[in-house]
N, C-alpha and C positions, 0 to 999 in steps of 0.2 A: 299622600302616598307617592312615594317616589318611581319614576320608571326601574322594571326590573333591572336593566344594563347598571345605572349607578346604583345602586342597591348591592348589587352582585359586584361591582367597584369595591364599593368600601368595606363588603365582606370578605372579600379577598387578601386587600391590606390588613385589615382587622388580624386573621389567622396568620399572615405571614408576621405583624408587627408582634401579637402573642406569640408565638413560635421562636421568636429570635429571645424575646424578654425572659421568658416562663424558665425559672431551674427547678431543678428536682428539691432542693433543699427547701421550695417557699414551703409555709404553711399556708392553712386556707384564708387565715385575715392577709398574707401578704398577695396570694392570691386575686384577690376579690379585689383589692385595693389596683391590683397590676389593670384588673382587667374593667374597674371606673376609670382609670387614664388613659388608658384604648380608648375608651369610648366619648373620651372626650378629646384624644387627638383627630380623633375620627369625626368629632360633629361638624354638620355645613357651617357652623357660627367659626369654628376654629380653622376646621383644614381649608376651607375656601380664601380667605382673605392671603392665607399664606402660600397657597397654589396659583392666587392671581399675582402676587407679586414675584413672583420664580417664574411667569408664563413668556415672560421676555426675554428669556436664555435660551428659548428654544426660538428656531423659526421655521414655518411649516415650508414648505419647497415642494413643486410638479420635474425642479430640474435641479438639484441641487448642485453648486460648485464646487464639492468636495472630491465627484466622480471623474475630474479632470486633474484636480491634487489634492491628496488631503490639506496643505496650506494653502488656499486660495482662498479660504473664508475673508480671510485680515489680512489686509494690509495696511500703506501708509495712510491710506484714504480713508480706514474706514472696514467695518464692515461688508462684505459684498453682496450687493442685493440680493434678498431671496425672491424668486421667480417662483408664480405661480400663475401658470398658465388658463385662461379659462376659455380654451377654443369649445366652439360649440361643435357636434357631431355631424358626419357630409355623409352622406352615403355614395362614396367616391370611389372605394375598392382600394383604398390606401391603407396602410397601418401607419398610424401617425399620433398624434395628442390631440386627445379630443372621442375619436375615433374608438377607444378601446374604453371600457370603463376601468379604473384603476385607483390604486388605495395611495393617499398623498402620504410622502414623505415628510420628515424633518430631521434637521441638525442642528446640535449646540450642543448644551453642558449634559451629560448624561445626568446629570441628578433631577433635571427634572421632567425626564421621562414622564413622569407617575402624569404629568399637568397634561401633555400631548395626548395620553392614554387616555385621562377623564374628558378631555374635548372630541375627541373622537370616537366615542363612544357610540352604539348606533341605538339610538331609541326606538320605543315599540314602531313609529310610523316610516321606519326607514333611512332616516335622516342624521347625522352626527348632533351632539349636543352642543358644538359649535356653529352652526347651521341656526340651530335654535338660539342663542343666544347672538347672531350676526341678525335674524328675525324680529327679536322681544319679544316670543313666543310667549303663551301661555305657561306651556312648561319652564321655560328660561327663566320666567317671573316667580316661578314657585321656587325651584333650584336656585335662585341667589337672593331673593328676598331675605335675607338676614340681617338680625341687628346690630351685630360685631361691625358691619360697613355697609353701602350704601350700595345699590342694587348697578349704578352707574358706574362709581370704582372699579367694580367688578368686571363689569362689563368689558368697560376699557383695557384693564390691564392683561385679562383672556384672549381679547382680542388683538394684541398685539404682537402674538405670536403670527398671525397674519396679515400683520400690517405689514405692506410693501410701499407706501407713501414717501415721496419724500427723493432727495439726487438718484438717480438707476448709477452705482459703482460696478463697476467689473475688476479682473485682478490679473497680471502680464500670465499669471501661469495657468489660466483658461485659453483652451485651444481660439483663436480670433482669425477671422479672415474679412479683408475688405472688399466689401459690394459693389460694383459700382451704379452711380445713382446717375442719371443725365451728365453732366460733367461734374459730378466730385463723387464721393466714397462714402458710404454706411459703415460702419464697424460692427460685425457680427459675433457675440461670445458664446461659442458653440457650447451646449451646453446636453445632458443625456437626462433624458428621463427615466426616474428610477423605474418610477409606480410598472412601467411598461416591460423596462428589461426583466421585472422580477414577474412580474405577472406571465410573461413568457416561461420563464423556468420553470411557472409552476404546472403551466398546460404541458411544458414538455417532460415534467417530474411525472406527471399525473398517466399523460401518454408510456412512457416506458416502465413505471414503479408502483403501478394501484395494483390493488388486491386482483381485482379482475384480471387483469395484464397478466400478474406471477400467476396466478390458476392459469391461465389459459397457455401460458409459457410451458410451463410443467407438464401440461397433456403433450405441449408439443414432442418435447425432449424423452416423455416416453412413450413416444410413437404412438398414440390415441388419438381416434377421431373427436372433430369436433366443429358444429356447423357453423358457430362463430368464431370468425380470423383475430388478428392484431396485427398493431402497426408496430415498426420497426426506424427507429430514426439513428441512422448512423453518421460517421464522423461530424461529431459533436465538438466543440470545443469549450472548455470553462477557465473562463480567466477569474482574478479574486482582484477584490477591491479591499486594502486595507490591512494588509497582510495579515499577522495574527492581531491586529486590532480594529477589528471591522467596525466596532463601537467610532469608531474616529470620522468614518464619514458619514453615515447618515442611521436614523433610526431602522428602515428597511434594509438597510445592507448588515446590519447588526442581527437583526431577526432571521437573514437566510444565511450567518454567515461567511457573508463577501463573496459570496459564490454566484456565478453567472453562466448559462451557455450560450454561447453561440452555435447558429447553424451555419452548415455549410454555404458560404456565397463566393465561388471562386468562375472565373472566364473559363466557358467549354474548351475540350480541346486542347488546354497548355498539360505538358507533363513534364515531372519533373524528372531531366535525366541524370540529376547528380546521386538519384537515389538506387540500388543495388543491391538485388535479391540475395539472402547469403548461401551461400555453397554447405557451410561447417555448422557454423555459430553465429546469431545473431548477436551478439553482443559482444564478437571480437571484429563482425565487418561489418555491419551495420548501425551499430549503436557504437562509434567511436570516440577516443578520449576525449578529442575536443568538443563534443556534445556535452559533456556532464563536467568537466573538469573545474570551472568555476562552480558549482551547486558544489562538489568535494570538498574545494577549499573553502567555503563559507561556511561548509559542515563541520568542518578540522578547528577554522576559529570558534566555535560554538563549545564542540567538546575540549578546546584546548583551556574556555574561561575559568579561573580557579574559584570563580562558585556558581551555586546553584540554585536557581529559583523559577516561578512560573515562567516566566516571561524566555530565560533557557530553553526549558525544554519544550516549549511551545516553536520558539526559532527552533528545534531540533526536526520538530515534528513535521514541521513548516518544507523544512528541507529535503526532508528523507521524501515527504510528498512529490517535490519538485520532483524528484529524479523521479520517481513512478510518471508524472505525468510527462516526462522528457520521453519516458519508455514507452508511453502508451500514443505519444503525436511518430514518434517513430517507430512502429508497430503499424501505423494506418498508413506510410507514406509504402511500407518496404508492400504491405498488401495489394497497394495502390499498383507497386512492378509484377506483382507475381505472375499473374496470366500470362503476363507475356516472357518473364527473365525464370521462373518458377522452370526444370526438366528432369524431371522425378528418377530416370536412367541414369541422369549423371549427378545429383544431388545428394550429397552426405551429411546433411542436415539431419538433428536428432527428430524421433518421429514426431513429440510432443510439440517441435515449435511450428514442425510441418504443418499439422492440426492448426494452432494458431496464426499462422499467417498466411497457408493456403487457402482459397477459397474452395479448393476443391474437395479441401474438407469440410468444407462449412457445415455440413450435416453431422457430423462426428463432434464437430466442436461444440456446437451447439445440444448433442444429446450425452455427452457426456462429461466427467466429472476427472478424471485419472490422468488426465493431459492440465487442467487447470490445476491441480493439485501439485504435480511435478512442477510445472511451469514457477509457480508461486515460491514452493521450497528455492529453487534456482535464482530467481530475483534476488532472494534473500541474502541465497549465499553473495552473489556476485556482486551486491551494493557491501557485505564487511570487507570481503576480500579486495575490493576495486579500492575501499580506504584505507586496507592495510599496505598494498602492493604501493600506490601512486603517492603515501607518507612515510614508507617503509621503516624507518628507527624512530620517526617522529610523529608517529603515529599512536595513537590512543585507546591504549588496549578496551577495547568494547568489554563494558558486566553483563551481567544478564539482564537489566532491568531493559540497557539499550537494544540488545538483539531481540529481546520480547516485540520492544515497542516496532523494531522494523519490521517482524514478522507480522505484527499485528495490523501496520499502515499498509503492507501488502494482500494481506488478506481483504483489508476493504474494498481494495482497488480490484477485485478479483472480475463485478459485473464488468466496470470497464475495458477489461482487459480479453472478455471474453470475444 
């Protein structure tokens, strides 16, 4: 009897591998016939031998070298080491490796995901099933004893998805800084932990977007009491790793879509005074040309290419996002002056933006919906118009399909914006 996890493994692939196969036209003998070859792509004698020799495209990584360029894997040298950290845990008050429990990374060929997913898998006792077979566990002994190959083959070849053995290669385009050591030099290749950045997103996902949070949000916004608070974490920032191909640097950054926050870590006390509360409009004196003008033109080559496929209008998507989030780090700086450049007597600012970058509204913005809604429609208009004005004859009449999609990219951005 198999642990539930691989079990539940191969019934998965099982219905996704039926699912692609199965037409409406089979009958039941072709049927039946589809679904003995499932089952026998699926047996440990078959899929194992060929999972272990695909397990060395993958390498499992604590710090992958892709999060400094996606080309640092290769170069002349070689592959670049995969690091795999095994600091033990300090109770030190650090956030560091070691310190945090976190789920390992890896990078290589996407095709053989499926290998990395069966090694990591967590068995009934808590443990990956790569664990168990780095052990010679009992269970490990049951799961590859097979006749198709030899219990050791397997072993090996499994295993050398975390093999780190062997020259430690680094590559020029990881961040490097040299140590110094008594009189000579360490060479340090700075390297990021995934398991840690993402495992942070997820506390902070969890903190401002669980079910609990949006309940308890809601009462707020309509003015209901309630004896349990929440927490609020503001200027946030998310950077992406991998543009629209997160797939390219590691398996974790693929699974949250390249996506990252940072918290705020900036020196008390600096203010920035090249920034300037607007009088009229923000988006004719605070949000100016030269903020967005490059994000337009790379926008302009995208719809100017004479054809069309995913990877298009993915870069399109890609873009239109840029400018929201261009919108939304200057939204938090012009906030940042209000209190003090904000003077409501001589301000002719429309009410709606008032609401949004006031703090004095902050009660208003937060209970209502009619300021956010205006706001969004305006975004909308002012990224077609901002491409028609700044390309004027050479510009690229917008269908519907594209204004949909901008209104659509804007509408999700709506929490952040709030």
């Amino acid at each position: 009897m198999l642990d539930p996890g691989i079990s539940s493994f191969f019934a998965d692939r099982k219905e996704a591998w039926l699912k692609k196969k199965l037409k409406t036209s089979m009958d039941d003998d072709e049927v039946q016939a589809l679904k003995i070859e499932c089952e026998e792509v699926f047996s440990l004698e078959q899929w194992l031998p060929n999972a272990a020799k695909r397990a060395g495209q993958i390498s499992m990584a604590t710090h992958p070298c892709t999060f400094s360029h996606p080309s640092a894997r290769k170069n002349k040298n070689g592959y670049v080491s995969s690091i795999i950290a095994t600091t033990e845990r300090v109770d030190d008050g650090f956030l560091k490796t070691g310190n945090v429990s976190v789920e390992t990374d890896a990078l290589g060929n996407a095709a053989a995901l499926d290998v990395y997913k069966f090694l990591t898998l967590q068995m009934l006792d808590g443990q990956q099933l790569l664990a168990h077979i780095q052990q010679d566990s009992e269970l490990a002994n049951k799961v590859l004893n097979i006749h198709s190959s030899s219990y050791q083959e397997l072993k090996d070849d499994f295993l050398a998805m975390v093999d780190s053995e062997g020259e430690n290669i680094t590559s020029s385009k990881i961040k490097q800084i040299y140590f110094p050591v008594e009189n000579d030099y360490h060479q340090l290749s700075l390297l990021t932990n995934s398991g840690l950045i993402y495992h942070l997103r997820k506390q902070i996902d969890h903190i401002r977007f669980s079910e609990e949070v949006k309940a308890l949000r809601d009462i707020k916004r309509k003015n209901e009491f309630s004896e349990q608070g929440f927490t609020e974490i503001y200027n946030l920032t998310t950077i992406g790793y991998g543009g629209t191909k997160p797939q390219n640097i590691s398996v974790l950054n693929n699974k949250n879509g390249g996506k990252v926050h940072l918290l705020q870590s900036l020196p008390p006390g600096i203010q920035n005074r090249s920034t300037h509360f607007p009088k009229t409009n923000f988006f004719t004196e605070s949000f100016r040309y030269k903020d967005y003008r490059d994000v337009f033109q790379a926008l302009h080559k995208i719809l100017t290419t004479d054809y069309n496929n995913i990877n298009i209008r993915e870069g399109r998507d890609y873009r239109i996002q840029e400018l929201l989030d261009r919108i939304i780090d200057k939204m938090w700086a012009v906030r940042a002056v209000a209190a003090e450049q904000y003077h409501a007597d001589s301000s002719q600012l429309k009410h709606h933006q008032e609401i949004w970058l006031c703090d004095e509204f902050k009660q208003q913005r937060e209970e209502s919906e009619d300021w956010l809604d205006k706001l969004t429609k305006e975004i909308s208009v002012w990224i077609t118009r901002s491409y028609e004005k700044i390309f004027a004859k050479q510009a690229v009449k917008l269908g519907k399909a594209e204004l949909q999609k901008i209104a659509e990219i804007v509408q999700q951005n709506k929490e952040a914006l709030r």
